[in-house]
C-alpha positions, 0 to 999 in steps of 0.5 A: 502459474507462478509468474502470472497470466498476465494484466487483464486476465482474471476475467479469463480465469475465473470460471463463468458464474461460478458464485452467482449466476448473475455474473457471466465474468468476474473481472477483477478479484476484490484484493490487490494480493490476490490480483498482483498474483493471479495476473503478474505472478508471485514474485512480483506481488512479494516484490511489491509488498517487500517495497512498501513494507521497506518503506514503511518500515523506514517510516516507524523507524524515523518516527522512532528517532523524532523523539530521540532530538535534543531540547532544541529541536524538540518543539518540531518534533513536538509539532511534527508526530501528530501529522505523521501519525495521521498519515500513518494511519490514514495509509493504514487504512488504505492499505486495509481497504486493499484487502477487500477491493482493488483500489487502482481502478478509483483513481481518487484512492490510488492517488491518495494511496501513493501520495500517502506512502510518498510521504512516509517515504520521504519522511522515512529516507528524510530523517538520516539526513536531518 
């Protein structure tokens, strides 16, 4: 269905040991992709993916413009790419991670995942105003 079955019910899906015989239910899929769009539809997983991608697009977009400061702001510049970029990449991966496993259900990565994509928000929306 292209608006989903529902949270929690790819378990009920997926046919029983249909990979390994082993396994009498796969309870999640190991991409959050293909979760979101199994259990909560299309239209969500394209929302989701269209918000982060917003705000990582405002991110680069910021970080793009660091660089453009006058002479006396460009020490805090300077100061403040490495950090960005590091965040950017540790984001990255995070969001590579999401490809091969669904990070929600490890809280120490989910939080780590949203705290990470809060800051690229913030640095993102920040720049217009500084």
């Amino acid at each position: 269905s292209w608006l989903g079955w529902g949270p929690g019910s790819f378990k009920f899906l997926y046919p029983a040991r249909l990979i390994d015989p082993t396994y009498k239910n796969v309870f999640h899929t190991h991409n959050l992709w293909l979760l979101l769009g199994a259990e909560y539809g299309i239209p969500v997983m394209i929302g989701l993916t269209l918000a982060i991608g917003f705000i990582c697009y405002r991110a680069v977009r910021g970080w793009s413009e660091v660089t453009q400061f006058d002479e006396d702001k460009m020490e805090h510049a300077t100061i403040q790419m490495p950090l960005l970029r590091g965040y950017g990449l540790a984001f990255l991966g995070c969001m590579q991670f999401a490809m091969i496993d669904v990070t929600f259900y490890d809280a120490r990565l989910n939080v780590m995942t949203w705290v990470l994509l809060g800051v690229l928000y913030a640095q993102g929306m920040g720049q217009k105003a500084g």
